[in-house]
C-alpha positions in Angstrom: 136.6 95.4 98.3 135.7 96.6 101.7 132.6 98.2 102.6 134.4 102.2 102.4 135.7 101.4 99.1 133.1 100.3 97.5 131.2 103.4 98.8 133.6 105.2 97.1 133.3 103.4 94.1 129.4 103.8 94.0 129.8 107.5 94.3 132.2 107.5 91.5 129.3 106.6 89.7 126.7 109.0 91.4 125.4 106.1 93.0 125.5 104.6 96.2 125.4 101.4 98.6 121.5 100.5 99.4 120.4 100.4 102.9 119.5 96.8 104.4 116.3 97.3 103.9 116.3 98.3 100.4 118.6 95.4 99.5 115.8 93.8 101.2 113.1 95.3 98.8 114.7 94.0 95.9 115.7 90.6 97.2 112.6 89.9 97.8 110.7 86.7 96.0 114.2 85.2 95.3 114.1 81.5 95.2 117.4 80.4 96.9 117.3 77.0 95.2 118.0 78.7 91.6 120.8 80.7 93.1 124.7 79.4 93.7 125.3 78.7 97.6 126.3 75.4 97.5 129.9 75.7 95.5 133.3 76.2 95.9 134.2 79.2 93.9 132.5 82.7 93.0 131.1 82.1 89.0 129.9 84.6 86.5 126.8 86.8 87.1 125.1 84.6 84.1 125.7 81.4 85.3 122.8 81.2 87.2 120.2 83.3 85.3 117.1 82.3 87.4 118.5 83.3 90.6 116.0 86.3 90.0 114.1 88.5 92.3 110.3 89.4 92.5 111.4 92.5 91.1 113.9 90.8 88.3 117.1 91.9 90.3 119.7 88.9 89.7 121.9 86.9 92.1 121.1 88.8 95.1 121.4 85.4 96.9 124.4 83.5 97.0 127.9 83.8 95.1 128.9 86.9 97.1 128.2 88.5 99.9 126.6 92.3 99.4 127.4 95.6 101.4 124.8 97.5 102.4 125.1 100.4 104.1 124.6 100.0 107.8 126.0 99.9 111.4 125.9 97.7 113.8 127.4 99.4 117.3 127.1 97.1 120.5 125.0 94.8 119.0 121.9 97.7 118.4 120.3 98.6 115.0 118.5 101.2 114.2 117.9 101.8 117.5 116.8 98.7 119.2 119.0 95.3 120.5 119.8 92.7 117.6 118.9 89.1 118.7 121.6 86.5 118.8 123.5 84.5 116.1 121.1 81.7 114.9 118.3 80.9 112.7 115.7 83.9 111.4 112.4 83.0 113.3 111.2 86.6 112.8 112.1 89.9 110.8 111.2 93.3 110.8 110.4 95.3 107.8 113.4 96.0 106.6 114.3 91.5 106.4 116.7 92.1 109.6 116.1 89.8 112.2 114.2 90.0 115.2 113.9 86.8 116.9 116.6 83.8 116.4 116.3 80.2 116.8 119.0 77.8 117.8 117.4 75.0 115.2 116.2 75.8 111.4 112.2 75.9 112.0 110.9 76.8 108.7 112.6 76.8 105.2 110.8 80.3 104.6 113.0 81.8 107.6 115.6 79.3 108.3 118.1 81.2 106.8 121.1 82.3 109.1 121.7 85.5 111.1 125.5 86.5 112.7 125.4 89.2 115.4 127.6 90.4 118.1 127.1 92.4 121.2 130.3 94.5 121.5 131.9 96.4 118.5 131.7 98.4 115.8 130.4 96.4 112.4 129.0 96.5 109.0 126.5 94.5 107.8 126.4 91.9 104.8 123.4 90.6 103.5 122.6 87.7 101.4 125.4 84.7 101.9 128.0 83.9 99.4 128.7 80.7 97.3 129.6 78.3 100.2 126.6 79.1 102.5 124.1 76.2 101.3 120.9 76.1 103.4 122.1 79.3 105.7 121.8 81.7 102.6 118.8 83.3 101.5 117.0 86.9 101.8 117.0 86.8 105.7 120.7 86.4 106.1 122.8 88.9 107.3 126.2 89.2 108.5 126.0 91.7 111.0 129.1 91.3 112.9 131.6 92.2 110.0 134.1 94.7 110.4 133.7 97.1 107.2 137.1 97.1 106.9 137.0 93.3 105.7 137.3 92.4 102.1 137.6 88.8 100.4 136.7 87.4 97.2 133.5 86.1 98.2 132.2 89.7 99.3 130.9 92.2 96.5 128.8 94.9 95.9 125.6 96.8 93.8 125.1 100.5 93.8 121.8 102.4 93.9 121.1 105.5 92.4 
């Protein structure tokens, strides 16, 4: 689904898409190791039961991409200028990056940011199944156009 139709689908439900920074929250603590990024095909939710959050949220990481529910306009976030595409080296609170790197420094933020300077874009937070070492709680796809939709993006709703 696309980022307007899953939206729509949340609110169906009373719910609703989490911001970045609470998908954030509950990604947190996630150990990317126990989590599928290194496949060739989206799996069941339970195939990877220990791809588990601080706060026992599953499969944050890896297998799909998730919407959150953010803009990206000319490369500016929440009101300040989004690094370029590279490695996290630094985030602020909400897990979004601050500072990139053009080499993987750490394995704690190594994980991959995407961003772009002109357009209009949603964000996507997490990495999907074929990500490997880029995926993680740091990485975000912030240069997606919401009206994109593929197998390997989904979604969770908040309420």
């Amino acid at each position: 689904m696309n980022r307007e139709q899953a939206t729509v689908m949340c609110a169906r439900s009373g719910k609703r898409l989490p911001t970045a920074a609470e998908w954030y929250q509950f990604a947190l603590g996630t150990d990317i190791k126990k989590c599928h990024t290194a496949g060739s095909d989206v799996v069941g939710g339970d195939m990877f039961p220990d791809c588990v959050s601080a706060v026992q949220i599953k499969n944050t990481v890896g297998n799909v991409w998730e919407w959150v529910n953010d803009d990206v306009i000319s490369g500016q976030y929440l009101g300040r200028q989004l690094p370029e595409t590279g490695y996290v080296k630094q985030v602020d609170n909400g897990g979004v990056a601050t500072v990139t790197v053009l080499e993987r420094e750490s394995e704690i933020t190594g994980e991959y940011f995407w961003s772009k300077n002109t357009g209009a874009f949603a964000m996507i937070r997490g990495g999907y199944y074929g990500s490997k070492t880029d995926a993680g709680v740091f990485t975000v796809h912030a240069q997606t156009l919401p009206t994109f939709f593929g197998e390997a993006v989904g979604f969770r709703c908040l309420r």
